[in-house]
N, C-alpha and C positions, 0 to 999 in steps of 0.2 A: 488730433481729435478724430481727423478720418481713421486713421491706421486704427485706432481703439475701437469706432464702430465696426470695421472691418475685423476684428479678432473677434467680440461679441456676435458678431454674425454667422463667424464661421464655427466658432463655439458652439452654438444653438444649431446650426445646419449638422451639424457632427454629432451632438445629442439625437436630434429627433433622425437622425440616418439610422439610431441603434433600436429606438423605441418600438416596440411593440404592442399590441395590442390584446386585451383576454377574448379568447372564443368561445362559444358555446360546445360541449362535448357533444363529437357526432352523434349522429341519432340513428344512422343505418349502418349497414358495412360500404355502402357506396361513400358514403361521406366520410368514414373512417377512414377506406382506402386516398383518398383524395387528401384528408388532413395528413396521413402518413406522406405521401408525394411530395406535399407544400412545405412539410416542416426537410426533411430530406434534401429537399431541394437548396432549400436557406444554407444547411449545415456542408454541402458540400459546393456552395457556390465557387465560382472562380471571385469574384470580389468581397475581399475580409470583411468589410460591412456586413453583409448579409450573412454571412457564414456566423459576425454576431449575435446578427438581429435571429438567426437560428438556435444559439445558443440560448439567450435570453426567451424565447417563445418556447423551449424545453421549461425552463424553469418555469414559467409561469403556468404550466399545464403541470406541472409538477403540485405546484401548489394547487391550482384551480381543476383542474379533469385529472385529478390521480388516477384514476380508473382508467382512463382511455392510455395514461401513460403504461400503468401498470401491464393491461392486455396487449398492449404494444411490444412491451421488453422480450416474452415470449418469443418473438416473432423478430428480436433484433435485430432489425431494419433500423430504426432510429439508432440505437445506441451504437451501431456498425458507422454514421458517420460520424456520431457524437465522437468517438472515441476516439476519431482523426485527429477532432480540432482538439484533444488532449496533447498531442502531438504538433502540434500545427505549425509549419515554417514562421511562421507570423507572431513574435513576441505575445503581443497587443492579443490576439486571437487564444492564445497558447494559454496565459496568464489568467482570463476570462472563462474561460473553459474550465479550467481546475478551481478558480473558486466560483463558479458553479455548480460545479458536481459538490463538492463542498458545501451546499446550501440544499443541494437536492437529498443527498445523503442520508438526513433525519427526516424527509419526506414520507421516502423510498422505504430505507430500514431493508429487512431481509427480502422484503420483496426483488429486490437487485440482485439475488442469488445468480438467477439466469446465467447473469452477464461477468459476474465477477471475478471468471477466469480469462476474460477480455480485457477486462475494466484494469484489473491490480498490472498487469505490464504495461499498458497505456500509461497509468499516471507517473509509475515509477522508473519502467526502463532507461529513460531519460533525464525524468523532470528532477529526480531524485542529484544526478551529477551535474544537473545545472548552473553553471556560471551568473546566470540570472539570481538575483536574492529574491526577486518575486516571485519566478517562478519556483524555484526550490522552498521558499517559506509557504506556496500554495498546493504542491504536493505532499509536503509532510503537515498540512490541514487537512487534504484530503486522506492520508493514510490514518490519524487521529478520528476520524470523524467514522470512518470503518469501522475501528477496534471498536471504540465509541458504542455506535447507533446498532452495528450488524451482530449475531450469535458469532463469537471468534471461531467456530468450528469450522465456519464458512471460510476463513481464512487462513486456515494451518496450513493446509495445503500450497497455495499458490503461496503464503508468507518463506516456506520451507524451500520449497524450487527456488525463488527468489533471492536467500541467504543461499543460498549454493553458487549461484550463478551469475550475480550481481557482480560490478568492480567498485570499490571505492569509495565516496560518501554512500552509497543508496545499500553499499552492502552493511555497512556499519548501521546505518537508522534500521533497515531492516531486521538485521539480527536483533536489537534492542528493541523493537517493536514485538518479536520471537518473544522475546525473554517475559514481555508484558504479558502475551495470548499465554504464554503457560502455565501465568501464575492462576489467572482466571480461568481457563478450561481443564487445567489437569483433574482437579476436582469431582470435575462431571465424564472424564474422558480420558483415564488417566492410560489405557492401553495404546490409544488413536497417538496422544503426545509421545510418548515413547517411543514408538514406534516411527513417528514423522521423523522427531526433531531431533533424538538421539544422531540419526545418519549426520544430520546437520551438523552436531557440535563433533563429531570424530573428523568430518570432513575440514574447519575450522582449526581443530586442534593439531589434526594429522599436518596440515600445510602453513599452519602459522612460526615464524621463526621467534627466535629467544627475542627478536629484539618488538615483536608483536606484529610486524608486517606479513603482506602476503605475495606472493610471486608476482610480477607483472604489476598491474594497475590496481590490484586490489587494498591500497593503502593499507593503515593500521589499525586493525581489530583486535587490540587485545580488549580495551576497553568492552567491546560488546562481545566477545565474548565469555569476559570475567563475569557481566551482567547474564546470560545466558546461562551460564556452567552455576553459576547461585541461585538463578532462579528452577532449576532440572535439580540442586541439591536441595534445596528447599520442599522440594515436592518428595523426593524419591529418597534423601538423607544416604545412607551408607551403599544402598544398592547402585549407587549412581557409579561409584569408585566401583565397585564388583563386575557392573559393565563393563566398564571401561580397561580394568584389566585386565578385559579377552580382548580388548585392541590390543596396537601394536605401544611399545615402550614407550615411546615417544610421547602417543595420545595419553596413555596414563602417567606421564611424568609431570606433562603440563598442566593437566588437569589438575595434580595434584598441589601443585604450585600455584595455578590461580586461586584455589580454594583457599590454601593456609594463607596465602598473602591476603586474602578476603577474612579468615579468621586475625590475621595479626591485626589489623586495620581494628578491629571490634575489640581488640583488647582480649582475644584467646590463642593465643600460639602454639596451643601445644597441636600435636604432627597429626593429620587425620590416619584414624584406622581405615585402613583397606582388608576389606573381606576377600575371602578366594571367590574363583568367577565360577561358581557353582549357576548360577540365574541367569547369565548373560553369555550368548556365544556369538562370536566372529562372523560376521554376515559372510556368505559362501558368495 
């Protein structure tokens, strides 16, 4: 019976270690400056507790002084430690972090612009080839929650750098998270996509082998890039092959290959037409 009070004890001592409390939004720039110190201070504590109770007091000002968050992100001093504890040696801290951002996300919405060439290698560099299942099921919430809540345009970019230069699981969700931003922006953006993502799938196509693998640690992308290369023909249809035939053989062979193997699947096998590369020239 002791041992069980004793668990209930430290249970409850362990809860209220993490609890926070809501503030009031400063009212001057003295107290602004002062709540930026305090919360700061939490997020980059040396004990994980507080580095919680820092994350947790984000969220709630999230919810509660959007505006004092907001005017903040400018000036990313917050999100400069937040983005650690994205990273954080600390399971328990790491785990917490990511679905937080994850809850802040449809807060925030584009107003995260700022930061979101910070923010997308923080969640993903790592969390993405995580051995952890929590933390890898709480960065692909968090990269969900992006596509989601933010304008994807904000995202081609760093998504683009990211499939180039990723290894492994994070390069594959990423690429396949690619294939989603283009079905929804091409639309409104159809020069910006092309221009991105094209380098991307030559870069993909160029270095992936017959058996779908990629040099090194970059496991097996054919899948995302089968998803990739249908969602670029779905937009672009015959001019997609026209590009690609001012690559080299190789990139136009595969290509070709993922594509019919994607018509056989659908019940159309017959050989796609390749146009001459009149539109598309060889990047110098």
């Amino acid at each position: 019976m002791r041992s069980l009070s004793n668990f209930f004890l430290s249970n409850r001592e362990t809860t209220e270690a993490y609890e926070v409390k809501r503030k009031t939004a400063p009212r001057n720039l003295l107290e602004n400056e002062e709540y930026v110190k305090d919360i700061t201070g939490l997020l980059t504590a040396k004990d994980f507790r507080d580095r919680i109770r820092g994350i947790k007091q984000l969220l709630l000002d999230a919810e509660h002084n959007q505006g004092f968050v907001v005017a903040n992100i400018v000036k990313v001093t917050i999100f400069d430690a937040f983005n650690c504890r994205l990273n954080d040696l600390n399971g328990k801290v790491n785990r917490i972090a990511l679905e937080t951002m994850h809850q802040i996300i449809p807060l925030l919405k584009d107003n995260l612009s700022p930061v979101i060439n910070m923010l997308i290698p923080a969640v993903v560099d790592n969390n993405l080839n995580s051995r952890n299942p929590g933390i890898y099921a709480a960065a692909k919430n968090v990269i969900q929650a992006l596509c989601q809540h933010l304008d994807n345009y904000l995202l081609l970019q760093p998504f683009c750098t990211k499939a180039q230069f990723l290894n492994g699981k994070a390069k594959q969700d990423i690429t396949e998270k690619l294939a989603d931003i283009v079905r929804e922006l091409y639309p409104r953006k159809p020069k910006s996509v092309e221009q991105k993502v094209l380098v991307v799938l030559w870069h993909l196509l160029g270095n992936m082998t017959n058996s779908g693998s990629l040099p090194g640690t970059g496991g097996n992308i054919r899948t995302a890039t089968a998803k990739l290369s249908k969602a670029l023909f779905a937009q672009m249809g015959p001019r997609l092959l026209t590009c690609a035939a001012a690559q080299s053989p190789h990139i136009k062979k595969t290509l070709e290959e993922l594509l019919e193997a994607e018509n056989t699947g659908t019940g159309c096998p017959e050989k796609l037409w390749v146009p001459r590369p009149w539109q598309c020239s060889r990047p110098g």
